[in-house]
C-alpha positions in Angstrom: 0.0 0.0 0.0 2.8 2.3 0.4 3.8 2.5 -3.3 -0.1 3.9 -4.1 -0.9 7.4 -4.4 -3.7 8.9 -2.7 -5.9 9.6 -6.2 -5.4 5.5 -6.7 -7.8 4.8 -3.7 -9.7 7.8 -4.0 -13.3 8.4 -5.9 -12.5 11.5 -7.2 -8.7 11.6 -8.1 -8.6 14.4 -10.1 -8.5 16.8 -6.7 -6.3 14.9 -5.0 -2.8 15.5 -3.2 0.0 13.8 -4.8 1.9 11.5 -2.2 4.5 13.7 -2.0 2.5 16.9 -1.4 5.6 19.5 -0.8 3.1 22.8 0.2 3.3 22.2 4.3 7.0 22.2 5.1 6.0 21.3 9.0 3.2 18.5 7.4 6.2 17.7 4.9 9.1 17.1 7.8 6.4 15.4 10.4 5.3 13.1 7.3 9.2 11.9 6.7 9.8 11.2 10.4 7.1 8.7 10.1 8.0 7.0 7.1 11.7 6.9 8.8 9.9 5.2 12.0 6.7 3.3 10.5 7.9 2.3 7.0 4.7 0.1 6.4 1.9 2.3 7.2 0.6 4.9 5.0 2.3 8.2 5.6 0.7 10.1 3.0 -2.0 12.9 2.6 -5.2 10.6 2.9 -7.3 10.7 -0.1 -11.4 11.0 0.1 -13.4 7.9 0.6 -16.9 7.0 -0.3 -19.0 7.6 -2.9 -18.4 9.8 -6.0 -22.1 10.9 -6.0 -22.7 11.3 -3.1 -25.6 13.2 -1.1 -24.1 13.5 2.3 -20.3 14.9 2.6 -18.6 14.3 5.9 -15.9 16.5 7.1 -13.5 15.8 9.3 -10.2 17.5 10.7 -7.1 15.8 9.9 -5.5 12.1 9.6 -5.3 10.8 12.9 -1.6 9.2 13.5 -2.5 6.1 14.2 -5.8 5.7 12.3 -5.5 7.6 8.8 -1.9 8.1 8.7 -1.8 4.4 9.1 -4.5 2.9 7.1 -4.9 5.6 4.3 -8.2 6.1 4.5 -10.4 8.6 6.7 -11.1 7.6 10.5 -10.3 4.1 10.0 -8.0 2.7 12.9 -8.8 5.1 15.6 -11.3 4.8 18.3 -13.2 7.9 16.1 -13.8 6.2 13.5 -15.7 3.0 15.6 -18.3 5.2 16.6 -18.4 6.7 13.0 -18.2 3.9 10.5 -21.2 2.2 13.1 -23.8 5.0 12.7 -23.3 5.2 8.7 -23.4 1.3 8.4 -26.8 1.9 11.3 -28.1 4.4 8.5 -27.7 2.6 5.3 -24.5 4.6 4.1 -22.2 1.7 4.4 -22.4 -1.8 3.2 -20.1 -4.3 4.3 -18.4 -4.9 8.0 -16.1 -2.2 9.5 -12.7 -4.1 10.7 -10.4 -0.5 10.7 -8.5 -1.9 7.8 -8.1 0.0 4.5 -8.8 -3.7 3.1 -11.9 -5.0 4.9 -14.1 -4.1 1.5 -16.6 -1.3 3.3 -18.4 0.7 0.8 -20.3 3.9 1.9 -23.3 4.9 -0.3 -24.7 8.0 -0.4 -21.8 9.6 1.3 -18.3 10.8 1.2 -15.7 11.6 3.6 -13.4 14.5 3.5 -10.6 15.7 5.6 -9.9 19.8 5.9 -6.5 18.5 5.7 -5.0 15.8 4.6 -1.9 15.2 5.7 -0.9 14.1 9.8 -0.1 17.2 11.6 1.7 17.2 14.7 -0.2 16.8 18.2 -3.4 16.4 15.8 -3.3 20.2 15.6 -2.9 21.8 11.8 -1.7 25.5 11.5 -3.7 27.9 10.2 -2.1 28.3 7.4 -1.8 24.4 6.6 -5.4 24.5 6.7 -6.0 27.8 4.5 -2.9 25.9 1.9 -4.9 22.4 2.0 -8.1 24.1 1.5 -7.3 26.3 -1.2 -5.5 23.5 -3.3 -7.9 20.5 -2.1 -10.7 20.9 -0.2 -12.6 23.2 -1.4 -11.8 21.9 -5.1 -13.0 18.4 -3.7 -16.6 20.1 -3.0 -16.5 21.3 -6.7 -15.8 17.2 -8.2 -19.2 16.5 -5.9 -22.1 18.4 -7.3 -24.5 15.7 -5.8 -23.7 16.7 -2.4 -26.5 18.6 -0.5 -26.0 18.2 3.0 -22.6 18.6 4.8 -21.7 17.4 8.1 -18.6 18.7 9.9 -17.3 16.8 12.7 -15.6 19.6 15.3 -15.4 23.2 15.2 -12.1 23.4 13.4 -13.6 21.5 10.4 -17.1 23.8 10.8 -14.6 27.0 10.0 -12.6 25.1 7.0 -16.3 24.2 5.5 -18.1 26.8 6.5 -15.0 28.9 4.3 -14.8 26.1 1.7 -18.1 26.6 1.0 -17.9 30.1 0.6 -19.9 31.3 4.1 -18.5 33.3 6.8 -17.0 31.8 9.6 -18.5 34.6 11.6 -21.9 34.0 10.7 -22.2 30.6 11.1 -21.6 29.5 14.7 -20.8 26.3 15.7 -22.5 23.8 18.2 -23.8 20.6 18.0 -27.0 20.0 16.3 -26.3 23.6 14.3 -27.5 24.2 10.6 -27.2 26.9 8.3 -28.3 26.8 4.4 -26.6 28.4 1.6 -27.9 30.0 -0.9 -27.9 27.3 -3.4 -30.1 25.2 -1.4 -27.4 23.1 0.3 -26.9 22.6 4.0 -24.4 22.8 6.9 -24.6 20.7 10.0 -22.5 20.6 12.9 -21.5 18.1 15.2 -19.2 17.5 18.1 -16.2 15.7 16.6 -16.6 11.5 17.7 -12.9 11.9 19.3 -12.3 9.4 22.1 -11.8 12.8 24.4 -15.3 13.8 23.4 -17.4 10.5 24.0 -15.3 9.6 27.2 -15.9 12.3 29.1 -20.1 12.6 28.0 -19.7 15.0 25.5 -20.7 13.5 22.5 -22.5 10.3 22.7 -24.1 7.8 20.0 -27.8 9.4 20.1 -26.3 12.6 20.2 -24.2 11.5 17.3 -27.3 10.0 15.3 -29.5 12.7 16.0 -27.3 15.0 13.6 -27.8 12.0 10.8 -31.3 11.9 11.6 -31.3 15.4 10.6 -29.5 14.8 7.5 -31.9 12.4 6.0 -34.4 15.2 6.6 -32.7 17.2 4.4 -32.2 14.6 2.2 -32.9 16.0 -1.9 -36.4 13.8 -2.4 -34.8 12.5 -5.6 -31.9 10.8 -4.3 
């Protein structure tokens, strides 16, 4: 798996990073100390997964080290992505069984997962700038390669701001919280959620009926065509 390049796994390769993505010196040095010390995981800028026409586009912050960064795709590996991966398989947005492994044959439906940036930062905290670079370049060019999506779900405040600016709204005017939605003026929608983060679900932040409830929402919101 190390040899591929993130628009090999990806469903819409034509916005992705290369592997070698040089725009983030700090992303770039943190990215070769891993290779040097984990040789076989991924330790790349992790590509979208899901489907190409998609409704539903879930946003997330950043490759966890040892979930994304390992696995090469998005919240697979970390204790994030259990809670995730259950409530889109609990939804019909995944078919298949979730085993954390890039190669366990999951297929989401209906949705797509993103991350506001794609490569590992350090301490799980991007710059400001890395996220500005990585949304200029990718992210927001990732929301123009899915016309089909209609409702957006960002996982954490951090990835609220980068979609909130990816999708060309204020940051100012559209506060975060859990449960909060604001519409666009081409009919699509923004939805918030506290991020499914280990921190966040064990100490009661966020829990799985919190979690679904924003889902629940979605398919409200749901175009009546798709």
């Amino acid at each position: 798996m190390q040899f591929a390049t993130p628009a090999d796994l990806s469903p819409i390769p034509e916005v992705e990073a290369p592997r070698d993505c040089p725009l983030c010196p700090r992303l770039v040095a943190f990215r070769e100390q891993c290779r040097a010390e984990f040789p076989d995981w991924w330790n790349a800028p992790v590509p979208a997964f899901g489907d190409p026409g998609a409704w539903l586009g879930i946003v997330g912050l950043a490759p966890g080290k040892h979930g994304a960064n390992r696995t090469g795709r998005p919240f697979t590996g970390d204790y994030a992505g259990d809670l995730l991966y259950a409530t889109l398989l609990k939804f019909g947005l995944a078919e298949g069984e979730y085993r954390a492994d890039q190669a366990d044959g999951l297929r989401l439906k209906g949705a797509i997962i993103l991350n506001a940036v794609k490569c590992l930062p350090p301490a799980n905290k991007p710059e400001r700038s890395e996220i500005a670079t990585c949304g200029e370049h990718y992210f927001r060019p990732s929301f123009a390669a899915l016309p089909n999506v209609r409702v957006i779900v960002a996982l954490g405040q951090i990835a609220h701001v980068a979609a909130a600016r990816a999708l060309g709204l204020k940051p100012s005017a559209v506060k975060f919280g859990h449960g909060a939605e604001h519409a666009l003026p081409d009919g699509r929608v923004l939805l918030s959620s506290y991020h499914c983060s280990r921190y966040n679900q064990n100490t009661g932040k966020l829990n799985a009926a919190m979690f679904e409830k924003v889902f629940e929402r979605a398919f409200e919101l749901k175009p009546a065509h798709d």
